[in-house]
C-alpha positions in Angstrom: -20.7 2.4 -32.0 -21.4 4.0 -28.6 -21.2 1.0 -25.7 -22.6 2.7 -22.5 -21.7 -1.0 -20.5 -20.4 -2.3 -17.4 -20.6 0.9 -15.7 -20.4 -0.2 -12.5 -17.1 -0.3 -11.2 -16.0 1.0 -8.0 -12.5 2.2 -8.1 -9.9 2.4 -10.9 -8.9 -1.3 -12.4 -8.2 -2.5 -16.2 -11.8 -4.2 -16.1 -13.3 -1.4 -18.7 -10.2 -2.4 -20.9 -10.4 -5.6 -20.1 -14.2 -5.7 -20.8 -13.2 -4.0 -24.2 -10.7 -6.5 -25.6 -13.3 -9.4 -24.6 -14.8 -7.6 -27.2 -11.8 -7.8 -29.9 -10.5 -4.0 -28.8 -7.3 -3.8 -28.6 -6.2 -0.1 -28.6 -7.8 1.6 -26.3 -7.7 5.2 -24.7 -8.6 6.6 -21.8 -10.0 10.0 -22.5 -10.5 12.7 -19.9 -9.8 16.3 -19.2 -8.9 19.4 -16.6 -10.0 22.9 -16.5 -14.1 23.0 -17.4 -14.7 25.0 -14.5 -12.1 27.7 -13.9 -12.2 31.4 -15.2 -9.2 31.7 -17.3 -7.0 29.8 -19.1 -7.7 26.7 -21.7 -9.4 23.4 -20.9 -6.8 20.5 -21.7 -7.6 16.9 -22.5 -5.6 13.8 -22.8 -5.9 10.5 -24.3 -3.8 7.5 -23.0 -3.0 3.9 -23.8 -1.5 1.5 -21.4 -0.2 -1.5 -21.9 -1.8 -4.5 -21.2 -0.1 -5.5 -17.7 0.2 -1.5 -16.7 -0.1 -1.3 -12.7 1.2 2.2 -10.6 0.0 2.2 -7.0 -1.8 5.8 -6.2 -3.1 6.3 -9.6 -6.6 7.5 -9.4 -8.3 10.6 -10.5 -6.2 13.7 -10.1 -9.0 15.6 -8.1 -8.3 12.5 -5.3 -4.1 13.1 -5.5 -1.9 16.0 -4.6 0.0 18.0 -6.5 2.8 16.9 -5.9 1.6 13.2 -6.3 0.6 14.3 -9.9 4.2 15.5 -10.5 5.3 12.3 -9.2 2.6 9.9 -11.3 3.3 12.0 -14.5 6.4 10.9 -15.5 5.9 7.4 -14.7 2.7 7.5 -17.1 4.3 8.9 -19.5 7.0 6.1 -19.6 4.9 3.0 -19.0 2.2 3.9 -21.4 1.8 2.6 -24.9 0.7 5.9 -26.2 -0.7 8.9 -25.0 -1.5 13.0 -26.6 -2.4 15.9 -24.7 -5.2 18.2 -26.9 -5.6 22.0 -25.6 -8.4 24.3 -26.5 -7.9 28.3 -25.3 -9.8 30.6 -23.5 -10.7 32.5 -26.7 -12.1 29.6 -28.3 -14.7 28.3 -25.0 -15.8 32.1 -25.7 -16.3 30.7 -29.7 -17.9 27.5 -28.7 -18.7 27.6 -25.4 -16.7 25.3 -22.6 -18.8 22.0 -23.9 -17.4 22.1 -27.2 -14.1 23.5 -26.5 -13.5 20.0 -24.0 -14.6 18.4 -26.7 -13.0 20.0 -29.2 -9.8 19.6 -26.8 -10.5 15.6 -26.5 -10.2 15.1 -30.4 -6.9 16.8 -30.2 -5.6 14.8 -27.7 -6.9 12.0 -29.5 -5.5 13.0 -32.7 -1.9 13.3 -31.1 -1.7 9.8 -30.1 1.2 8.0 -31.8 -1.2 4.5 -31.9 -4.7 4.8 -33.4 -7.1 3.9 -31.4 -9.9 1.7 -31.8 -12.3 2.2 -28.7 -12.3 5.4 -26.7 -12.7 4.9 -23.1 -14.3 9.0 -21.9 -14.9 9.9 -18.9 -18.3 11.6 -18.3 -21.5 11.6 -20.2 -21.0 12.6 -24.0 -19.5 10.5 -26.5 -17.2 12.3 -29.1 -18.2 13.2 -32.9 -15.3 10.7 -34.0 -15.7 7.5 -35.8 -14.6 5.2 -33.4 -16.1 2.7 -30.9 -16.1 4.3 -27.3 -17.9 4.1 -24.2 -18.6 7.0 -22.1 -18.0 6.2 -18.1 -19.4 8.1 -15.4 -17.1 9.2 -13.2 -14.5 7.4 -15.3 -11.7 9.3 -13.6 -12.2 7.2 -10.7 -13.1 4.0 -12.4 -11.2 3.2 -15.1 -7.0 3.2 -14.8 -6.8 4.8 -18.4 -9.0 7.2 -17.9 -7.8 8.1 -14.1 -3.8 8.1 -16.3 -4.9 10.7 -18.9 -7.0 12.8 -16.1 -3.4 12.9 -14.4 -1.6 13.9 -17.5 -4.7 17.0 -18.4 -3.9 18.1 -14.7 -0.4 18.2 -14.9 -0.1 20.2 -17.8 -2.6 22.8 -17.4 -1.1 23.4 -14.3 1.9 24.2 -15.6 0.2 26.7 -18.5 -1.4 28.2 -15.8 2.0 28.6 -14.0 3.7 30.5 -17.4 0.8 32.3 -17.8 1.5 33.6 -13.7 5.1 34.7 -15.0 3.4 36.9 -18.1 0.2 38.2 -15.2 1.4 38.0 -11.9 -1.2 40.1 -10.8 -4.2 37.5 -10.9 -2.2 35.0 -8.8 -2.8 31.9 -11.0 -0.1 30.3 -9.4 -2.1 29.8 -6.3 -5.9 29.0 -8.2 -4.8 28.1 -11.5 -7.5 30.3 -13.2 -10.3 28.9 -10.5 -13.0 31.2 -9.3 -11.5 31.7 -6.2 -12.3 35.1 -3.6 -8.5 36.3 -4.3 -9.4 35.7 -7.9 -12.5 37.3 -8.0 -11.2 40.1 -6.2 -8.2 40.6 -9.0 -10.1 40.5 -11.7 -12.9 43.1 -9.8 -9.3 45.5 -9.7 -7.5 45.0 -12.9 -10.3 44.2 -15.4 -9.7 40.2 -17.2 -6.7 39.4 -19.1 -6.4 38.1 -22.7 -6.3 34.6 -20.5 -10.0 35.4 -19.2 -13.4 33.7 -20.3 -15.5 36.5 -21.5 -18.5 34.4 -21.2 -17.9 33.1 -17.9 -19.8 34.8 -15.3 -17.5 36.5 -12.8 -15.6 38.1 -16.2 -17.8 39.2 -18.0 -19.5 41.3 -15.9 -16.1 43.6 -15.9 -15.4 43.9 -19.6 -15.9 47.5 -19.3 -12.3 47.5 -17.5 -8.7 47.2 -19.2 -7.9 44.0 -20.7 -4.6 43.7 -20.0 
């Protein structure tokens, strides 16, 4: 069952997962993810549930936070909440499946990892998941919804920190800084060394230099 309710909430509360155990839910994930738009690297997703009574002042979608605010909500996520799994799909499989499928593809996994099965998924954006489970998909959920805002932390965190060993293994491309984004310096790296094995060969701004050394 797809609910597509209540989606009118303004900033980040329990009210979706309150709304959802009114309903006789009572494990449910926040779903979201980091990395659809960048040229290298994977899109990660994570799933996360909180407990019932779960409050951490300045959690809210990652995009809205620092990075060093993300360092600081991570940990504390990870030790309040009931359950949560981080899901990864690479580079080479978005060029497989294209970046659509791959965050979806990503989202199951995450899913999959969680040590409590869920039953309601809570997803930020528009397109439910092929999974046979209740969930409602939330516009803008990263912003709305406190589990969905906690597992859009989490997907930050750790693909910034992939992007940061995959700096130490190709310095030259300066994902440290961008962390894979299309970014001028970027752009101008990969126009001088040809993409890495971390590049998206689909994605323009890649593909059009294939023809150089893939390092």
């Amino acid at each position: 069952m797809n609910l597509d309710l209540f989606n009118a909430t303004p900033v980040s509360t329990l009210l979706f997962e309150t709304q959802a155990k009114e309903l006789g839910y009572r494990a449910i994930a926040g779903v979201d993810e980091a990395g659809r738009g960048p040229l290298a690297g994977p899109v990660v997703a994570a799933a996360v549930i909180l407990p019932d009574h779960f409050n951490l002042p300045g959690l809210n979608d990652s995009k809205k936070v620092t990075a060093k605010k993300r360092e600081s909500l991570y940990p504390q996520i990870c030790q309040q909440a009931a359950a949560f799994g981080v899901g990864v799909a690479t580079a080479g499989e978005i060029d497989q499946i294209n970046i659509l499928q791959a965050t979806l593809l990503a989202m199951r996994r995450a899913i999959a990892r969680l040590s409590i099965s869920p039953d309601h998924l809570l997803i930020d954006g528009i397109t439910p998941l092929s999974l046979d489970i209740s969930q409602q998909t939330i516009k803008k959920g990263d912003s709305r919804s406190l589990s969905v805002a906690a597992a859009s932390i989490i997907a930050k965190v750790v693909r910034d920190r992939i992007m940061l060993s995959f700096d130490r293994q190709l310095p030259v491309y300066g994902f440290s800084q961008h962390k894979g984004y299309g970014t001028l310096q970027h752009r101008q790296a990969i126009r001088q060394f040809g993409p890495s094995w971390q590049h998206r060969k689909t994605f323009a701004g890649v593909k059009e230099h294939l023809g150089q050394a893939d390092d």
